[in-house]
Rosetta silent file (secondary structure, phi, psi, omega in degrees, C-alpha in Angstrom):
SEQUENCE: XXXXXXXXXXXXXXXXXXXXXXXXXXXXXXXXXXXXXXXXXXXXXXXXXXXXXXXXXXXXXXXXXXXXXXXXXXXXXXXXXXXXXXXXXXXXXXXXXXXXXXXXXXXXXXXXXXXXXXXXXXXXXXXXXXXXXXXXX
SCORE:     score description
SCORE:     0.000 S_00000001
   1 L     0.000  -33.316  166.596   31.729    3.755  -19.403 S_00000001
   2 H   -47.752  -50.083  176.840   35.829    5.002  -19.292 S_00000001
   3 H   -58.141  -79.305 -146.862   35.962    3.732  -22.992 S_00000001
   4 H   -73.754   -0.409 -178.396   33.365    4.831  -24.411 S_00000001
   5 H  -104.895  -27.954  168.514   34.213    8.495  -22.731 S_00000001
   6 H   -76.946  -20.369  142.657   37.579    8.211  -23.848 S_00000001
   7 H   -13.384  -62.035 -158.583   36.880    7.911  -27.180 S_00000001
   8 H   -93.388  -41.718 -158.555   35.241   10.663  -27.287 S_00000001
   9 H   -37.852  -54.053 -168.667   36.988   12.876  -25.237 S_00000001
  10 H   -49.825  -64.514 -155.636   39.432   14.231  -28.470 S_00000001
  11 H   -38.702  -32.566  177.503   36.345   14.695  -30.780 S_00000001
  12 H   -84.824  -77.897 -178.045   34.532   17.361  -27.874 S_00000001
  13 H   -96.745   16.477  171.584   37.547   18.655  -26.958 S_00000001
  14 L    49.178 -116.964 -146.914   40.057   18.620  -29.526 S_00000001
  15 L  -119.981   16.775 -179.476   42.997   20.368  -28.191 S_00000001
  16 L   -85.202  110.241  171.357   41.314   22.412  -24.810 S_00000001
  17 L  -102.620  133.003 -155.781   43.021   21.067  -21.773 S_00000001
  18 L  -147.432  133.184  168.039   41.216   20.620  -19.015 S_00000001
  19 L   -72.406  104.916 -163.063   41.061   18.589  -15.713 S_00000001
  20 E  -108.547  164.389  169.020   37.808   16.267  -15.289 S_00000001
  21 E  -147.221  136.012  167.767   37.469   13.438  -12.654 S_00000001
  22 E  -104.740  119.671 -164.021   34.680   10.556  -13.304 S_00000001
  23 E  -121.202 -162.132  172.775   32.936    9.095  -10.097 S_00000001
  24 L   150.188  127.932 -178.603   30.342    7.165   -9.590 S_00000001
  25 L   -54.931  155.765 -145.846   29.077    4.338   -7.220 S_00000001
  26 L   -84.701  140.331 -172.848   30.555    0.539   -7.873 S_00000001
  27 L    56.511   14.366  146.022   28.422   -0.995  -10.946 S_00000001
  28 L   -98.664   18.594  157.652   27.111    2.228  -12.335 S_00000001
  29 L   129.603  -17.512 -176.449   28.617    1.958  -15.475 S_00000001
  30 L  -106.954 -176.712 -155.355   32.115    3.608  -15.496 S_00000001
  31 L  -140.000  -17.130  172.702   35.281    1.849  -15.415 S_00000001
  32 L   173.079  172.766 -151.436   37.910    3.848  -14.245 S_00000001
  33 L   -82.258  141.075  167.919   38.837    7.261  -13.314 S_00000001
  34 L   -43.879  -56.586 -152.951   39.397   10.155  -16.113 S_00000001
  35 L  -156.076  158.193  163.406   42.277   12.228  -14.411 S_00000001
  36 L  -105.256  -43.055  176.318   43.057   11.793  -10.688 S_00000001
  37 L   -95.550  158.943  163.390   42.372   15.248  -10.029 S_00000001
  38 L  -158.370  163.919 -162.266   39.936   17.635  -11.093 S_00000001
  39 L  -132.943  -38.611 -171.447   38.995   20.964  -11.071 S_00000001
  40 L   -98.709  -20.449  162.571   37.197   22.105  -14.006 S_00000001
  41 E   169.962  146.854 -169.279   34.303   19.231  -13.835 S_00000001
  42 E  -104.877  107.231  134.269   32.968   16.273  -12.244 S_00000001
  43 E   -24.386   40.920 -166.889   31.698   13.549  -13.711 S_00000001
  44 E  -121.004  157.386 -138.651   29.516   11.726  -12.242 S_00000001
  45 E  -124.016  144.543 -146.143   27.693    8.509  -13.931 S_00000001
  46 L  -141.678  118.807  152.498   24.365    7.302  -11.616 S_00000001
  47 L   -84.464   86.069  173.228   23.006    3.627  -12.000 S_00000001
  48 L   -38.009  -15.503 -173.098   19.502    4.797  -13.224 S_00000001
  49 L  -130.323   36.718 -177.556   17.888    1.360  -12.172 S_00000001
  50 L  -128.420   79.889  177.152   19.455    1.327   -8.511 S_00000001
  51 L   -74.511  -27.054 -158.864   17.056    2.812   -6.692 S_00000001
  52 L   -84.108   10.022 -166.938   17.699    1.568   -3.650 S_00000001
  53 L  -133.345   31.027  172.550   21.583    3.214   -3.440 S_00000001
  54 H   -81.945  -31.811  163.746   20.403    6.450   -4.444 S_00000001
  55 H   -75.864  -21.449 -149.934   20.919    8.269   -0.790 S_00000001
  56 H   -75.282  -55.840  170.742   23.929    6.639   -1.180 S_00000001
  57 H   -68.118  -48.570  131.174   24.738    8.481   -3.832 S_00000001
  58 H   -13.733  -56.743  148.558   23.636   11.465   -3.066 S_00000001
  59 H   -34.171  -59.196 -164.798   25.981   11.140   -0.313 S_00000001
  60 H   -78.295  -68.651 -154.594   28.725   10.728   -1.857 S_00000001
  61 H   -56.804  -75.037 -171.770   28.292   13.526   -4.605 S_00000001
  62 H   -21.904  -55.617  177.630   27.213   16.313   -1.635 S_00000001
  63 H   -42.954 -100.373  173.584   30.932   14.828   -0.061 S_00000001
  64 H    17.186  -84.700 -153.864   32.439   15.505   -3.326 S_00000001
  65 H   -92.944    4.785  179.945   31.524   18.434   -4.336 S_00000001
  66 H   -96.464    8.888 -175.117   31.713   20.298   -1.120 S_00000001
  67 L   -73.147  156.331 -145.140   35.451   19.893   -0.952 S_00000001
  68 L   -87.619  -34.506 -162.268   37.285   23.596   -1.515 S_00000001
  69 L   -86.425  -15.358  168.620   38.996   22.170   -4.750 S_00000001
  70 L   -96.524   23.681 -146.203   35.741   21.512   -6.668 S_00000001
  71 L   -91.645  -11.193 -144.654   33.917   24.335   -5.327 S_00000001
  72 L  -139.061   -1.748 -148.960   34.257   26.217   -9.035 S_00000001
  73 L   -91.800   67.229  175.939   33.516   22.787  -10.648 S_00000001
  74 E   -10.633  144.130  175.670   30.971   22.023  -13.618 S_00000001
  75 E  -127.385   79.446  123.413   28.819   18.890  -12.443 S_00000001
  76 E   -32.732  124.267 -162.383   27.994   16.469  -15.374 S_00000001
  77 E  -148.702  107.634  174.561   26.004   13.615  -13.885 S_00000001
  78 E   -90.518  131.598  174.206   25.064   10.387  -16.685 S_00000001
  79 L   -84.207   51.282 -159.956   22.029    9.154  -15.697 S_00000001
  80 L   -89.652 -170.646 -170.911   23.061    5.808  -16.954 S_00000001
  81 L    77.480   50.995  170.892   21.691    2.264  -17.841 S_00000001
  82 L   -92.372   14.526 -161.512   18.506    4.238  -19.707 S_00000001
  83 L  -108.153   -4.587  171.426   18.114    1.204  -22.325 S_00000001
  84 L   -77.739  125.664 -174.654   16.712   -0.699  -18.716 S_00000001
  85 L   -60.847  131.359  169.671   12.967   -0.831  -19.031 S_00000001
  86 L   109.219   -8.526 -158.685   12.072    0.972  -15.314 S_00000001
  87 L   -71.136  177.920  145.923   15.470    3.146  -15.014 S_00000001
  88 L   -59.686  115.917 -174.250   14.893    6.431  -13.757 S_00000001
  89 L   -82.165  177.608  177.988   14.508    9.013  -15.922 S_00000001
  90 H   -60.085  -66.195 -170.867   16.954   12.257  -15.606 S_00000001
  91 H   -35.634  -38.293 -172.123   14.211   14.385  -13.420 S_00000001
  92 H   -90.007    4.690  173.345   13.949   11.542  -11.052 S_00000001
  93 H  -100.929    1.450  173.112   17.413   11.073  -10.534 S_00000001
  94 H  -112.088   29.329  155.712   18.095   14.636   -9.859 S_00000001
  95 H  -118.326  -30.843  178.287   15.165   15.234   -7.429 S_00000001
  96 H   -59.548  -63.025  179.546   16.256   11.799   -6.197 S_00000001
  97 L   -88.620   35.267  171.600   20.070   13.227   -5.661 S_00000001
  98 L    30.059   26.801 -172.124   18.255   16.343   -4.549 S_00000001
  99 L   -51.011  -15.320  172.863   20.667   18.607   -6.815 S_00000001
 100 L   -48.590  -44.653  159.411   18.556   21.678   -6.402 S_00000001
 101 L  -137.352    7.150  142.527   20.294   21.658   -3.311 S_00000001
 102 L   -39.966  -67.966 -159.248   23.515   19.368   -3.213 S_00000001
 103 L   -94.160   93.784   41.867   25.011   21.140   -6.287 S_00000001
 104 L    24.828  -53.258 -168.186   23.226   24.618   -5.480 S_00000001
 105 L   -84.510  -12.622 -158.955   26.573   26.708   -5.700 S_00000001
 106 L  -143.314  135.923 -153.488   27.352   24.644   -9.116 S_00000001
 107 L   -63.842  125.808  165.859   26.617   24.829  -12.992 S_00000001
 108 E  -160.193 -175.991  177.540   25.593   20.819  -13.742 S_00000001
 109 E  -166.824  165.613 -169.355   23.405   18.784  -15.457 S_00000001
 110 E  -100.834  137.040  176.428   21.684   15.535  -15.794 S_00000001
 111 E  -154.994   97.659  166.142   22.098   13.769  -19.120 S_00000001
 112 L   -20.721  106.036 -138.834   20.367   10.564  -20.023 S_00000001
 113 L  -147.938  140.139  157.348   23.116    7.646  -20.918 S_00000001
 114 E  -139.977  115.573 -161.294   23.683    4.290  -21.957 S_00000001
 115 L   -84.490   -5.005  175.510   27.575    3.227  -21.720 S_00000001
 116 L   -73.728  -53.535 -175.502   26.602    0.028  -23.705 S_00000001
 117 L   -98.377    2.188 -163.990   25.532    1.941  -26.809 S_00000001
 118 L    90.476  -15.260  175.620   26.793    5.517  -26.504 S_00000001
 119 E   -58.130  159.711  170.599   24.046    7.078  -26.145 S_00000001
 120 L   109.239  -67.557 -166.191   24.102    9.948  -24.485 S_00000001
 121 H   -78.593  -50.482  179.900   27.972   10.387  -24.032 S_00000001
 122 H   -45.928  -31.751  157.643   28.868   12.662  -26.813 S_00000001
 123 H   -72.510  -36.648  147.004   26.032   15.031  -25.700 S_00000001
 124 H   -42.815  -66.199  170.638   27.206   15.089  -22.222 S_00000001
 125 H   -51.924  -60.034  147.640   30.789   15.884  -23.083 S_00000001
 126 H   -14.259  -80.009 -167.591   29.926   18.599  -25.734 S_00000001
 127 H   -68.671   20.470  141.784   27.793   20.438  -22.912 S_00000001
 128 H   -74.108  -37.213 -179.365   30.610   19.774  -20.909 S_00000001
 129 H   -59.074  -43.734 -175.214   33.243   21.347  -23.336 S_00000001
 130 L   -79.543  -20.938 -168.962   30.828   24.257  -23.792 S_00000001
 131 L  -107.267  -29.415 -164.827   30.428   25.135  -20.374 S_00000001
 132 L   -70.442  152.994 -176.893   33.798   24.532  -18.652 S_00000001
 133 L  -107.984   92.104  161.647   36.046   27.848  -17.967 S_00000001
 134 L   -55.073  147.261  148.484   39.691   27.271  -18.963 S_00000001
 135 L   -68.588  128.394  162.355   42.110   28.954  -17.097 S_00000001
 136 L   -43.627  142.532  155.476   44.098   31.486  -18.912 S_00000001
 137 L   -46.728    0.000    0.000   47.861   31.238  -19.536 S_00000001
């Protein structure tokens, strides 16, 4: 899923510099980390057909995102592996990672993905691009 988001990355955000970090539990689809820090939005990519790691996950993201430096932090979350008959759609994985109140304090979204074909990523990044707050110079 790091390829096909790196791809992309100039085409969404041309020349806007910005820190992102991509997380995600081991075999849901990404491949390596964006940035090592980030500030301006989190990434995080969800194996849509894992149900059974899903508190897991949840876990981890709550961890995340309650740390002081992401507290200001857009939350992009690919709901990927959607071309598996059975995945989860996006509503059940964010009532599943209970974001109503994990990410409560923080602007995010869920966005339906497949890192095989692309789906998905270009619309995720875009509303990421659109939503993130550069800092002024």
């Amino acid at each position: 899923m790091g390829g096909s988001i790196s791809k992309m990355m100039a085409k969404v955000f041309g020349s806007k510099e910005m820190r992102l970090l991509m997380l995600g539990l081991d075999a849901a689809g990404k491949t390596r980390n964006l940035c090592a820090f980030a500030r301006a939005g989190l990434i995080f990519v969800i194996d849509s057909n894992d149900r059974d790691r899903m508190d897991e996950a949840k876990n981890e993201l709550q961890r995340i995102i309650q740390d002081r430096e992401m507290k200001d932090a857009l939350l992009l979350v690919f709901a990927n592996k959607q071309d598996i008959r059975g995945a989860l759609s996006p509503k059940d994985v964010s009532d599943a990672l209970e974001l109503d109140r994990v990410a409560k304090n923080h602007v995010w979204k869920v966005e339906p993905s497949c890192a095989t074909t692309g789906e998905g990523i270009f619309e995720g990044l875009a509303w990421l691009s659109n939503n993130v707050k550069v800092p002024a110079k």
